[in-house]
C-alpha positions as CSV (number, residue, x, y, z in Angstrom):
1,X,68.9,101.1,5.8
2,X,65.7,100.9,4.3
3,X,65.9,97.1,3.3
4,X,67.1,95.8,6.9
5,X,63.5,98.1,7.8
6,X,61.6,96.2,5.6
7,X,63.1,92.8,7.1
8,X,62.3,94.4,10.6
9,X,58.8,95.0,9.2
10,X,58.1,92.0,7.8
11,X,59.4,90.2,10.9
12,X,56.8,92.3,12.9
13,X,54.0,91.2,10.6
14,X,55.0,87.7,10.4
15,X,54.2,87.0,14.6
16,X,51.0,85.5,15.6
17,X,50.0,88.7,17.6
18,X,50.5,91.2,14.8
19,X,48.8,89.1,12.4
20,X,45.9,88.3,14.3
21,X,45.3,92.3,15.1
22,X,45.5,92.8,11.4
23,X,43.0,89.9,11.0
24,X,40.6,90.7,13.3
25,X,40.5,94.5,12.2
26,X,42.1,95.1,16.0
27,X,40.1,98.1,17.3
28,X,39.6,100.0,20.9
29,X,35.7,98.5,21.2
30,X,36.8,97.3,24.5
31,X,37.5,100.8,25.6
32,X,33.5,102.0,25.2
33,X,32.3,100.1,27.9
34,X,32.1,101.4,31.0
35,X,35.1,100.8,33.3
36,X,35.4,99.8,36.9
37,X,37.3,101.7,39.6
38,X,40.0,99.8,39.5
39,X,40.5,100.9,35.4
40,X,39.7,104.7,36.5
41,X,42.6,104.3,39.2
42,X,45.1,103.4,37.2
43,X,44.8,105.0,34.4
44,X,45.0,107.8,36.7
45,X,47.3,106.7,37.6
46,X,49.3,106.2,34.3
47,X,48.7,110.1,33.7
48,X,50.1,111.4,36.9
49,X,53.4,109.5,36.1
50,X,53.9,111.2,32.9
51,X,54.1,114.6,34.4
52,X,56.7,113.6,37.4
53,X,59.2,111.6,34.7
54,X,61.7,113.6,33.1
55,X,60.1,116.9,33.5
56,X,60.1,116.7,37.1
57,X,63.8,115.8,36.8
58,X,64.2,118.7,34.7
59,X,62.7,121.2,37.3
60,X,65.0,119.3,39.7
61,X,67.9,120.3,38.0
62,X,66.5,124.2,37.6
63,X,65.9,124.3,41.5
64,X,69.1,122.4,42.1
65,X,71.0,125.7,40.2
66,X,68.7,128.1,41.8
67,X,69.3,126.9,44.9
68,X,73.0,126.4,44.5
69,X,72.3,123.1,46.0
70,X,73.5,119.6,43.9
71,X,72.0,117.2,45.7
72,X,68.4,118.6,44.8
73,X,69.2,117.4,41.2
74,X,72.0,114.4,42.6
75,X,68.9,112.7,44.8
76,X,65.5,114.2,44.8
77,X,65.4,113.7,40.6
78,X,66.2,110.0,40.6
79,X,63.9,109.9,43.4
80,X,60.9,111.0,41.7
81,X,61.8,109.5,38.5
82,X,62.0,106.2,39.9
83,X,58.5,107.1,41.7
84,X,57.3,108.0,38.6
85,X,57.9,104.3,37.1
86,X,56.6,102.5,39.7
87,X,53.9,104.6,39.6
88,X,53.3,104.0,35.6
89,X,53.7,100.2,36.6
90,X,50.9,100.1,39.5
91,X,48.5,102.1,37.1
92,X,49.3,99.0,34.5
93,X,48.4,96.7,37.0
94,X,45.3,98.5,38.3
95,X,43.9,98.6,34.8
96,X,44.3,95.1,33.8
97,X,46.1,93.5,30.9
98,X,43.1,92.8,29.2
99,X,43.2,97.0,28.3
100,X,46.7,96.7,27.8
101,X,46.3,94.1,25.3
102,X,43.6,95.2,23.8
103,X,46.1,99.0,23.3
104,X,48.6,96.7,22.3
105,X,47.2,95.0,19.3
106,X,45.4,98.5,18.2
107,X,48.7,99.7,18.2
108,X,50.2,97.0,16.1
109,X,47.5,96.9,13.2
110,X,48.0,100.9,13.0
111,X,51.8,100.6,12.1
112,X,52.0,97.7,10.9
113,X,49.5,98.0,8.2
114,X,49.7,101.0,6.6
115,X,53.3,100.4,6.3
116,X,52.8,97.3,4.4
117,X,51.0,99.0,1.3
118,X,54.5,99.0,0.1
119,X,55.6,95.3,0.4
120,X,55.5,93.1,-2.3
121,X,51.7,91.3,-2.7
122,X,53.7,88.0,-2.4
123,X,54.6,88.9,0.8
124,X,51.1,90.3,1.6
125,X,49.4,87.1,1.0
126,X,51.4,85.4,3.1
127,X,50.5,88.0,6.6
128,X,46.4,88.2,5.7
129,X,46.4,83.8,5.8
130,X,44.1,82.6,7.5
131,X,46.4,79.7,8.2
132,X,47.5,80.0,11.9
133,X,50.5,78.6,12.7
C-alpha cells in the first residue's frame, strides 16, 4: 500500500504543474488584491452551494419521514442537489480560472511537498530541476 502511494506521489510531483508550484514557492498573493464583483459573486456563490449539497438532501430526507411523504426525499433532494452543483459551477466561472489556478497550484505545493521529505534525495533532485521539460 504504501509503495504504490509513493509511486502515486512521485507521479504527482513529476507533472509540469506540480513542479512548477513547488518551484515558484506557489502561494495565495493573488488573493490580497482587491477583487472585482464578478470574484465577490461567485465566490458567493461557491459558499451558498456548500450548504444546499448533501445537507439539504439530508433535511429532505428528515421532512420526507416527517411528512410521511417520499417524494419530498425521491424529487425535491436531487433537485436541490443538482442546483447546488450548478450553482458551485457558475460561482467557478464568475471568479475566473485565474483564482482557481492560482488555489490549484497552492494546493499542490502544500501536499505535495511536505510529503516528499520522505523520498529518496535522488528522487528529490530530480522534482526541484530547473530543467523544464
Amino acid at each position: 500500500m504504501i509503495a504504490s502511494l509513493e509511486r502515486a506521489l512521485l507521479f504527482a510531483a513529476s507533472t509540469s504543474f506540480v513542479r512548477a508550484a513547488i518551484r515558484d514557492k506557489a502561494d495565495l498573493a493573488p488573493f490580497r488584491a482587491r477583487p472585482s464583483l464578478s470574484v465577490f459573486v461567485g465566490v458567493f456563490c461557491i459558499i451558498i452551494s456548500f450548504p444546499l449539497g448533501w445537507p439539504a438532501v439530508v433535511f429532505c430526507g428528515y421532512l420526507a419521514i416527517r411528512w410521511h411523504n417520499p417524494w419530498v426525499a425521491a424529487v425535491v433532494g436531487p433537485a436541490i442537489y443538482a442546483f447546488s452543483h450548478v450553482l458551485f459551477l457558475f460561482g467557478m466561472w464568475l471568479s475566473g480560472m485565474i483564482y482557481t489556478l492560482v488555489l490549484c497550484r497552492w494546493l499542490a505545493r502544500i501536499v505535495i511537498e511536505p510529503a516528499l521529505v520522505r523520498l529518496d534525495p535522488e528522487e528529490l533532485a530530480k522534482i526541484y530541476a530547473e530543467k523544464e521539460e
